[in-house]
N, C-alpha and C positions, 0 to 999 in steps of 0.2 A: 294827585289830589288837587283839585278848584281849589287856590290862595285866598283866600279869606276877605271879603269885598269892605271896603272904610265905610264909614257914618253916612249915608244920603247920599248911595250911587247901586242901591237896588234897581234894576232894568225891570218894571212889572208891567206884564197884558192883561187885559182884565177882559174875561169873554163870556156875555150872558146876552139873550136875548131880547129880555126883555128890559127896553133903554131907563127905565129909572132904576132898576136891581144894578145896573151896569153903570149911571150916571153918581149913584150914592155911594156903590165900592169904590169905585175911583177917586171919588173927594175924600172919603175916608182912608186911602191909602197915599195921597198926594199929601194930608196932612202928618203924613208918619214919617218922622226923623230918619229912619234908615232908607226912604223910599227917595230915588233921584227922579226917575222918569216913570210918567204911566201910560200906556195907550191901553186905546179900549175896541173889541169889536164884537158883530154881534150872531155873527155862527162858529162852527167848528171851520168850516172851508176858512171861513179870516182869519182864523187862528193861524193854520197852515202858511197863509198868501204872506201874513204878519211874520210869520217866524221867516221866511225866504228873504225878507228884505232886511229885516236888521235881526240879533239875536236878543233875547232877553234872560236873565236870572228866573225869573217864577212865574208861573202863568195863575192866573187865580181864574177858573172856571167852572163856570155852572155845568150840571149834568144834564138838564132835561131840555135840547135844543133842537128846532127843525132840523133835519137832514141828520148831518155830522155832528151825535152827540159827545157830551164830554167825555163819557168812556171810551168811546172808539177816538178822538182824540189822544187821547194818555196813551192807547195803544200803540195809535202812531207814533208818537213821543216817545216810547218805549225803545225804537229800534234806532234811534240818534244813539252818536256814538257822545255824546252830551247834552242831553236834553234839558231842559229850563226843567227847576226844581214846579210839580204839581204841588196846584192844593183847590180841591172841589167845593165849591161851592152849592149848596143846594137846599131845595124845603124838605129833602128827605133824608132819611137815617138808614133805608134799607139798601143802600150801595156802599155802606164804611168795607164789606169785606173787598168785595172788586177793587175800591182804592187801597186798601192794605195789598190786594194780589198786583196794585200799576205800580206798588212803590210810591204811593201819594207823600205830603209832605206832612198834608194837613185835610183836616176833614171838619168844613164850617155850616154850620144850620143856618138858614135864614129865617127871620132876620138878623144880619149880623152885627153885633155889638161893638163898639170901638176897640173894647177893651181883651176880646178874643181875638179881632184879627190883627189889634199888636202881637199878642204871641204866638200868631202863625207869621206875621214878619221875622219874630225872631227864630222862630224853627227855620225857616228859609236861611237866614243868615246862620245859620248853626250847621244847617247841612250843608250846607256850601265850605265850609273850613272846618269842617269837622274830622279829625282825623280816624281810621280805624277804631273800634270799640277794643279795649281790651279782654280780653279773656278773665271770666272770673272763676276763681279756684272751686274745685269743687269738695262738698263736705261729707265725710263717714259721719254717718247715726247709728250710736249704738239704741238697738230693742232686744226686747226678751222674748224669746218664742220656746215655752217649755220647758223653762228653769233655766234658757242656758241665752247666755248674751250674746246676739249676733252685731253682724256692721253692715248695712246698709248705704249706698251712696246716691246722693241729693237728688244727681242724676235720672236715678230710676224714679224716682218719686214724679206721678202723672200727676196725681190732687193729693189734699189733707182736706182732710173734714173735721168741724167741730165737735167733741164731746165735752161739754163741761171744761173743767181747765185740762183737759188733756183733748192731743190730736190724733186722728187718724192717717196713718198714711198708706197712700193705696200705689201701689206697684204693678206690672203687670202679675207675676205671678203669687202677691199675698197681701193682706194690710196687717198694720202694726200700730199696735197702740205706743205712743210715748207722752210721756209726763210735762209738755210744752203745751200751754193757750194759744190757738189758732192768730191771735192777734200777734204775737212774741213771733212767729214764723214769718208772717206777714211783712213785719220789718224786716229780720236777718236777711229773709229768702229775695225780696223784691229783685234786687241788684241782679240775681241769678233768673231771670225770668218768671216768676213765680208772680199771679196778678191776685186779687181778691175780687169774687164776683158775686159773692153772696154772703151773707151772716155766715153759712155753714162750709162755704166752699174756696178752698184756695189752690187757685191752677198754675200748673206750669203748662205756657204756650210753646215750648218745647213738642208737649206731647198733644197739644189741643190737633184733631182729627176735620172738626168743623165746627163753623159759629153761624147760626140764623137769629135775624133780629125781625121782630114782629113791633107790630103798635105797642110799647110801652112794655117790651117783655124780650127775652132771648134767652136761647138753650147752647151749649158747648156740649161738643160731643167728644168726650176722651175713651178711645175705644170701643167697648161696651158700653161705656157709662154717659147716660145724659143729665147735664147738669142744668139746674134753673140760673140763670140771671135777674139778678133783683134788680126791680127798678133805678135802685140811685148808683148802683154799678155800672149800669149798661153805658152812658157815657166813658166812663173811665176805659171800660173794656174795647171799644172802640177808636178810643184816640193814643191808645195804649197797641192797637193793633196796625193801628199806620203810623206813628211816630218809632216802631218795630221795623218798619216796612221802610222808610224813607231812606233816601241813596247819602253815604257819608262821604261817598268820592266819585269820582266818575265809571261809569259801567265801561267793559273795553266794546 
C-alpha cells in the first residue's frame, strides 16, 4: 500500500488543451492546502513525456484532446505498475462509465468549482493511504411466500422497488414483498452496495449489468430489467460509480 502523503506535498499534472481551462485548474489547485507542486501540459503525448521525467501523485485531465485523448491516456496509465491516482476532467457526463471501467479517481464537470475539486484533492489523498475496504457482513431477510416464512439473503437481492411503505425485492429467480419503506433500506443497505437511483428504485451495483447516460437522463440494466434514473440521481450514481472504481493500493 502507497504510505499516506503529509499536508502540501500532492505532486499534481494538470493536462488540458485548452491554456485557460488549464491556466485556471492550476491556480485553483496551487491554492489548495494539500497541493505541493503543480505542472501543467497541454496534450496526452506531455502527459506521457511529463510522467518519464519526474513522477507525480494525480494527474487531473481533460478528456476531449488533439491526438492522445485522456481516455487513451488512463489506458496507458493503466498498465504502470503504479500509476498517478486519475481524475477527468471534462464538459461532458457521457464518459463517467469508461472512468469508472480506468479506475478514475474522480469524475469533474466543467466548469469546475473550487469547492468540488477540494474534494477530489481529497479522494486522491484518500486513495493513496487508503487501506483495503472491509468486507461487509451479509444479511438473511425473512418473507412470506404462501403462508410459510422463507430467508432470503441481501446478496441475492439485484433491486427493491417502492410500494407504499413496503418494498419489493427482486431476485433472480422471484420478488418478495416485505413490510420495510424503500428509504429504511436505503440507509441499512448503502454500506453494502446498494445506491438509490430513483424514487422507486434501489440498486445493488453488485448486480448492475450496464449504465448509459443520456442528456439529463440514464437507464441501468439489471438483467432483464431496465431501470429509469431520475434526474437528481444521475449525479450521485456516477460519482458513486468511479469512487467504486478508484485504486485503494497499488495494482501488481
Amino acid at each position: 500500500m502507497t504510505a499516506p502523503r503529509v499536508n502540501g506535498d500532492l505532486r499534481v499534472l494538470v493536462a488540458d488543451d485548452e491554456a485557460p481551462a488549464r491556466e485556471e485548474l492550476a491556480y485553483l489547485l496551487e491554492r489548495d492546502g494539500d497541493v505541493g507542486a503543480v505542472r501543467s501540459v497541454g496534450t496526452g503525448a506531455e502527459v506521457l513525456r511529463a510522467l518519464e521525467e519526474e513522477p507525480v501523485d494525480a494527474l487531473f485531465l481533460d478528456i476531449r484532446m488533439p491526438g492522445l485523448d485522456g481516455l487513451d491516456v488512463a489506458r496507458v496509465l493503466a498498465r504502470f505498475r503504479a500509476p498517478p491516482r486519475v481524475v477527468f476532467v471534462t464538459a461532458y457526463d457521457e464518459h463517467a462509465v469508461e472512468a469508472f471501467d480506468l479506475r478514475a479517481v474522480d469524475y469533474l464537470l466543467k466548469p469546475v468549482r473550487a469547492e468540488r475539486l477540494a474534494e477530489a484533492v481529497r479522494r486522491v489523498r484518500d486513495s493513496l493511504g487508503a487501506p483495503p475496504a472491509e468486507p461487509v457482513a451479509d444479511e438473511t431477510i425473512p418473507v412470506e411466500l404462501g403462508g410459510v416464512t422463507r430467508f432470503i439473503n441481501r446478496r441475492d437481492v439485484r433491486f427493491a422497488e417502492a410500494h407504499g411503505d413496503y418494498a419489493r425485492l427482486h431476485t433472480a429467480e422471484a420478488t418478495h414483498l416485505v413490510r420495510v419503506p424503500l428509504s429504511v433500506l436505503e440507509e441499512r443497505w448503502a454500506s453494502a452496495g446498494f445506491i438509490r437511483i430513483h424514487r422507486r428504485y434501489l440498486v445493488a451495483l453488485a448486480h448492475v449489468d450496464e449504465v448509459a447516460f443520456g442528456p439529463g437522463r440514464g437507464v441501468v440494466r439489471v438483467g432483464d430489467d431496465e431501470l429509469a434514473v431520475s434526474r437528481r440521481h444521475l449525479r450521485d450514481l456516477r460519482d458513486t460509480l468511479v469512487r467504486r472504481a478508484r485504486p485503494g493500493r497499488e495494482q501488481p
